[in-house]
N, C-alpha and C positions, 0 to 999 in steps of 0.2 A: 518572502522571508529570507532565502538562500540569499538575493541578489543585494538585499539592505545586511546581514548580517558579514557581507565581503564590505559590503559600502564604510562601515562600522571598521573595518578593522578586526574582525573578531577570528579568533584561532579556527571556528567552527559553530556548527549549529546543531543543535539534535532537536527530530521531527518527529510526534508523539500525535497522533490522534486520538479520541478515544473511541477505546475499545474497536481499534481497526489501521490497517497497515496503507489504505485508501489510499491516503497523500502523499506518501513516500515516494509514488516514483514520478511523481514531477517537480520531487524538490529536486531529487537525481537528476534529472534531465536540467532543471533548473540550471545546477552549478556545473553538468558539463559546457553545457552553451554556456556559460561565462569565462572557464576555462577555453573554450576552445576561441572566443572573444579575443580574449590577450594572447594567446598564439598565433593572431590572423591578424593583429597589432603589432607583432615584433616585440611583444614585452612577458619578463621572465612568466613564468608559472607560481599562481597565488598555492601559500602553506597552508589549506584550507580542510576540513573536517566537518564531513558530514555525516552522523550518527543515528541512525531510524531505530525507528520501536515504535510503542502502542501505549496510551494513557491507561492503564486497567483501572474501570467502575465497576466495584462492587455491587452486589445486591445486600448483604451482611452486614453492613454498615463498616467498612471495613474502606480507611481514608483510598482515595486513588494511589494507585501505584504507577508511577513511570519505568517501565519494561525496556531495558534497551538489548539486544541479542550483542556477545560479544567475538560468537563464533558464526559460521556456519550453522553448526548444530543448534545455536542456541535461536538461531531465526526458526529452523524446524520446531521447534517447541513454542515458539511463541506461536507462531500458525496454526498448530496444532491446538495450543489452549484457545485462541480466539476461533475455532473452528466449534468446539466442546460449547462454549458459551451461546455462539449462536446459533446450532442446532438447538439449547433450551428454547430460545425464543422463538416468539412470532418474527413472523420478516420484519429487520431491520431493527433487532434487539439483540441484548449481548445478557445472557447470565451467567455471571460470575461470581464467587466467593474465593475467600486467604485460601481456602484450601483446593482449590484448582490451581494455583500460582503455585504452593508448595509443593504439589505432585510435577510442576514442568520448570521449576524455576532456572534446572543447571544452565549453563554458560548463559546469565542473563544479569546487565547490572541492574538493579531495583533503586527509584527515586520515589522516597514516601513523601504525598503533597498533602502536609495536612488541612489547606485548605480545597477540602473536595468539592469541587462542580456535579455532583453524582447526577443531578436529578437534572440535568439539562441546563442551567443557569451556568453561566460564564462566571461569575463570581458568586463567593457568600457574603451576604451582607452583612453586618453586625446586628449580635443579638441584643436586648436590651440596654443586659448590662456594659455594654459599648465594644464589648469582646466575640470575634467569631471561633471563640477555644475555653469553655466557660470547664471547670474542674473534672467535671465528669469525661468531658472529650479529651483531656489529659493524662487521665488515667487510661482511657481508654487507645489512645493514641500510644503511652507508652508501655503497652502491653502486647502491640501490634509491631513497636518497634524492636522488642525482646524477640517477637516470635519471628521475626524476618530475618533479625543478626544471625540465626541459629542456622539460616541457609548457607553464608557464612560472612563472616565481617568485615572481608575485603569487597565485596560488594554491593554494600547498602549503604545509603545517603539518607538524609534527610532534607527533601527542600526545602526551602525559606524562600519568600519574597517582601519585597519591603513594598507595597502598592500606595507610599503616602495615605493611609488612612489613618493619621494620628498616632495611633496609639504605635507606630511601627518598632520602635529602639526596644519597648517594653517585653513587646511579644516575641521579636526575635531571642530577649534575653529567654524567657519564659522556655521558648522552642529549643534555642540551644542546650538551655539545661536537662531538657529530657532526651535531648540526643546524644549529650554528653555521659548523662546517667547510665544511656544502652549500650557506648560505647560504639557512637554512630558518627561518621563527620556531619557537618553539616554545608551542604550546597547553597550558594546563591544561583538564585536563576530569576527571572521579570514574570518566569510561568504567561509570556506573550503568549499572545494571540492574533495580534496585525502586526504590520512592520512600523509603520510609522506613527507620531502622536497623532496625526489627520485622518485617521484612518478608524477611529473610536465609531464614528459618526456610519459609518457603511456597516462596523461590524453591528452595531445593536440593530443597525436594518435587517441586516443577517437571521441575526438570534431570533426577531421577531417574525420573519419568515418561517423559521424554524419549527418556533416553539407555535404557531399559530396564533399570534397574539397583534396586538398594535403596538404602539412607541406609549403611545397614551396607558395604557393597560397592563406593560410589562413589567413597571416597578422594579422588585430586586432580580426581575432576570436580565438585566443589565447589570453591567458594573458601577460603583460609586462612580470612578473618576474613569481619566483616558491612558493610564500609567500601566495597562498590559499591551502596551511597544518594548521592541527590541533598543536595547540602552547601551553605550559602546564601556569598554573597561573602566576608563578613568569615572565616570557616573556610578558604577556598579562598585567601585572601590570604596566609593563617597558615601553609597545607602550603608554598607555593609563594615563601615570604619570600627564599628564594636565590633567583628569577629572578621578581618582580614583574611582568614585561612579559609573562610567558607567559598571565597573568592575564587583563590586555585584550584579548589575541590574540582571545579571544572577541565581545567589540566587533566588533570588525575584522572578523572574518569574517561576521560576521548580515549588516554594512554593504555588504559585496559581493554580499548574494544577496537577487534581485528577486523569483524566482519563489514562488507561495505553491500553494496545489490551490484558490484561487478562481479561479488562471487557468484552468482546464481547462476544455473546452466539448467538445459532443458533435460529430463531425465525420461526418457520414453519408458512407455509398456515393454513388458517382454513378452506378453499371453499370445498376441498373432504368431509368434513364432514355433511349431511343432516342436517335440521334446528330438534332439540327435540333429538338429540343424540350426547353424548360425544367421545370424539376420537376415546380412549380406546374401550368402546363398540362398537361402530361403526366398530374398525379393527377387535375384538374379533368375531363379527357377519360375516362379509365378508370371514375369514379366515375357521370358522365352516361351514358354509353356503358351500364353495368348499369343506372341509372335508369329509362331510357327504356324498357328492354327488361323488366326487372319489372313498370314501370305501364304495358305497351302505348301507351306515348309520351303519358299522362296523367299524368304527375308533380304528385299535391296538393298546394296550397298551403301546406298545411303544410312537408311533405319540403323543398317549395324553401326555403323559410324556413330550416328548419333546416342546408339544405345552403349558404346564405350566410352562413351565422353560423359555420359550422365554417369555410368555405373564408375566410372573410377571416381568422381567428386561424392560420387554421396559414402561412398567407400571411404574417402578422401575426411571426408567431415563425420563419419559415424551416423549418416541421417537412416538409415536404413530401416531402425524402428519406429520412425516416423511415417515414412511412407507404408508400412503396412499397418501402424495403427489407424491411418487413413482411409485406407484401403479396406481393412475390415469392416469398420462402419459403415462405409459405399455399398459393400459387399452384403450389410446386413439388411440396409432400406430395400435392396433391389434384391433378395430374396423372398420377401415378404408376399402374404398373397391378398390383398392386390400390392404388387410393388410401390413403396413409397417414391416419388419424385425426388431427384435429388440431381444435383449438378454442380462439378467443380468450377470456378471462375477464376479472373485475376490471373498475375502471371502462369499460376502453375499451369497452364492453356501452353504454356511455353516447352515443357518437359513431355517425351515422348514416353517416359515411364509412366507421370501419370494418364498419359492415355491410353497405355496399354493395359494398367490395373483398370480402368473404366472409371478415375475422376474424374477427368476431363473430357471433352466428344472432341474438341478438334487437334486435327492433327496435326503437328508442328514441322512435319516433314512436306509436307503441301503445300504449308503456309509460309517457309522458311523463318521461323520462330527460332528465337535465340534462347538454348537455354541459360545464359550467363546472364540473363534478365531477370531468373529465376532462381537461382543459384551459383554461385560465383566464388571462388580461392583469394579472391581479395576480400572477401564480404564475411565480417564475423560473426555473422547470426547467421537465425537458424532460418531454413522456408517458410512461406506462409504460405499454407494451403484451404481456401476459404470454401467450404462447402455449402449451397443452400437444398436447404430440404421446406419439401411440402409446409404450408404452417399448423396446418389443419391435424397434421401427424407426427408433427417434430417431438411429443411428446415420447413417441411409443422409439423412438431415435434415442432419446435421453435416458430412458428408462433400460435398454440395450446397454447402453455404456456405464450405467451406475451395477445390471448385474453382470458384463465381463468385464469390470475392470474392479471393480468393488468402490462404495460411497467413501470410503476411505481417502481413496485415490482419482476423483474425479468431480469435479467442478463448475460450474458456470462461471465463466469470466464477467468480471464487474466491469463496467462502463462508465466511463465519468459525463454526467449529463449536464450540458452549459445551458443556459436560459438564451432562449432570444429574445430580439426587442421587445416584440408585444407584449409577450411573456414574463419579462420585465418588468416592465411600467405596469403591468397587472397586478403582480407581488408586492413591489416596492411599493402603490398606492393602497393596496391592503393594511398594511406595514406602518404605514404615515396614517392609518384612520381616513381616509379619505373616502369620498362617498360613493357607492357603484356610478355613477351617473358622470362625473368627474373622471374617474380612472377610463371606464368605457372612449372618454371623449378624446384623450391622453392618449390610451392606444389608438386610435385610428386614426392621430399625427404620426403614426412611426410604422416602417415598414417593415414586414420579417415576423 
């Protein structure tokens, strides 16, 4: 999407999942490697804007809302609302209603899609009467958009898209007139979903993966046509020539929002730290404290060396509550009775701190390990300290960190899971209607 919407020309893109922030950081990652493309080409730096948020699906019947955070703060609340939502659910549900949104809305711009995807379908199909907005949804739509203006009316939209289904001039008119009524601008946008028109044909493979369905079977949980592609200005001028200004709308709104995911910084625990001492000294004490007591209070010349060159960088970077949030955790498997198994890996094997807290077992003064492999004054991120614990008991590990740190504040990190071949050809022949026997034969041309 990033790399077709620079391809386009386009001022910027804003990246909305729903009901979840998933995608964002590989759109991120996306348009740095493009930028960092044209600087390793000798050509200027593209004007480009990239805007994250979350599609919000109601359960209330309450149209989608496109969330976009415009601060810092306003990403804290958007995490926090989709945190609320999915705690209702079973794994991998979101419950939402308008009045979750209005409990967290501050520093957030709101894009109302009146044509809601709520229930899993990519598009809405037309209802009889040839309309996906029959009187009742009009009222009801501008009764939703009275109640959102009130959040305040510098930051509510109304989207519109023009998907070639016919009746598009009509309904736009139709749309504008209850946005104009709230006193709402009204946005264009393609409300895409693939980047390119060839791309229709993979996404409804998608959906039907998704939704558990076949191509045969899935009806309107595909789309009419292939018209949610990314479309460049002068096209978008063209659908939208009865209301010109819904066009800029998009201007307007990138210009309101500050926040980017370069703000985000890692915000450690403070709980490892006793009341009346600061990180620093508190790690510096713990680390001398096993020092002295390993080399019977003959710490070598070397050790010290190495242990002023760690302690002024992490001093250096603030990592200090990291390393004892680490540490306590270590600290709690291996009090347990029987001790859980646990073991630090990966560079941090490099830092003699963490071998002196007991992450890691090997010793980096032995082995002439570099800490600047692990931690580095050139390097703008933070350490990555990978711990594995027993699996049989990683449980009672998890349950340690949710009561001292509080569920509030503690997590499972998501993982983005790529299909492989086999795995592939398995789904996608699912997907095509295709017969177990045929798929089976499919996979075992293909390796992986």
């Amino acid at each position: 999407m990033v790399g077709r919407a620079v391809e386009l020309g386009l001022g910027g893109i804003g990246i909305a999942d729903r009901n979840t922030v998933a995608g964002v950081v590989r759109a991120h990652q996306a348009l740095k490697k493009a930028k960092d493309g044209l600087l390793g080409m000798m050509l200027p730096p593209i004007d480009f804007r990239l805007i994250v948020g979350a599609r919000l699906v109601f359960e209330d019947g309450t149209p989608d809302i496109v969330a976009y955070p415009s601060t810092r703060r306003g990403w804290g609340r958007l995490t926090r609302l989709l945190t609320v939502g999915n705690r209702r659910a079973e794994k991998g549900g979101c419950i939402l209603g308008l009045g979750d949104l209005i409990a967290h809305h501050a520093d957030m711009m709101l894009v109302v899609m009146p044509e809601s995807s709520a229930r899993g379908a990519t598009a809405v199909s037309p209802l009889p009467d040839g309309d996906t907005l029959p009187e009742r949804r009009d009222r009801d739509l501008s009764s939703v958009l009275h109640a959102v203006k009130r959040l305040g009316a510098d930051c509510v939209w109304l989207g519109v898209t023009m998907p070639r289904g016919g009746r598009d001039r009509r309904r736009l008119a139709r749309l504008a007139g209850l946005a104009d009524a709230a006193g709402i601008p009204v946005l264009a946008t393609t409300d895409a979903l693939y980047a390119y028109p060839d791309d229709r044909d993979l996404h409804d493979i998608v959906t039907c993966i998704r939704e558990g369905t076949s191509i045969h079977k899935a009806g309107r949980l595909l789309a009419a046509n292939g018209e949610r592609h990314l479309k460049d200005t002068d096209e978008m001028a063209r659908l939208f020539r009865d209301r010109p200004d819904a066009v800029g709308q998009s201007a307007r709104l990138m210009a309101r929002i500050a926040f980017s995911l370069d703000d985000l910084r890692y915000e450690y625990p403070h709980e490892p730290v006793p009341p009346g001492w600061e990180a620093q000294d508190w790690l510096e004490h713990l680390v001398w404290q096993t020092a002295l007591e390993r080399y019977d209070d003959r710490v070598p010349d070397r050790m010290l060396a190495l242990l002023h060159e760690e302690f002024t960088l992490i001093r250096e970077k603030n990592y200090a509550y990291y390393f004892l949030t680490v540490s306590d955790i270590v600290r709690f498997a291996r009090s347990c009775d029987p001790p859980i198994l646990c073991q630090g890996r990966g560079s941090a094997a490099n830092s003699v701190v963490c071998y002196l807290l007991g992450v890691t077992s090997v010793d980096p003064m032995k082995y002439d390990l570099l800490f600047s492999r692990f931690v580095s004054s050139e390097r703008d991120e933070p350490p990555d300290i990978d711990v594995d614990f027993e699996h049989e008991r990683r449980e009672e590990v998890m349950q340690y960190i949710y009561r001292r740190y509080g569920r509030d504040r503690a997590a499972i990190a998501a993982t983005v899971i790529h299909y492989r071949p086999k795995s592939t050809v398995r789904e996608v022949g699912k997907a095509l209607g295709l017969t177990e026997d045929v798929t089976q034969k499919l996979t075992s041309t293909v390796w992986g």
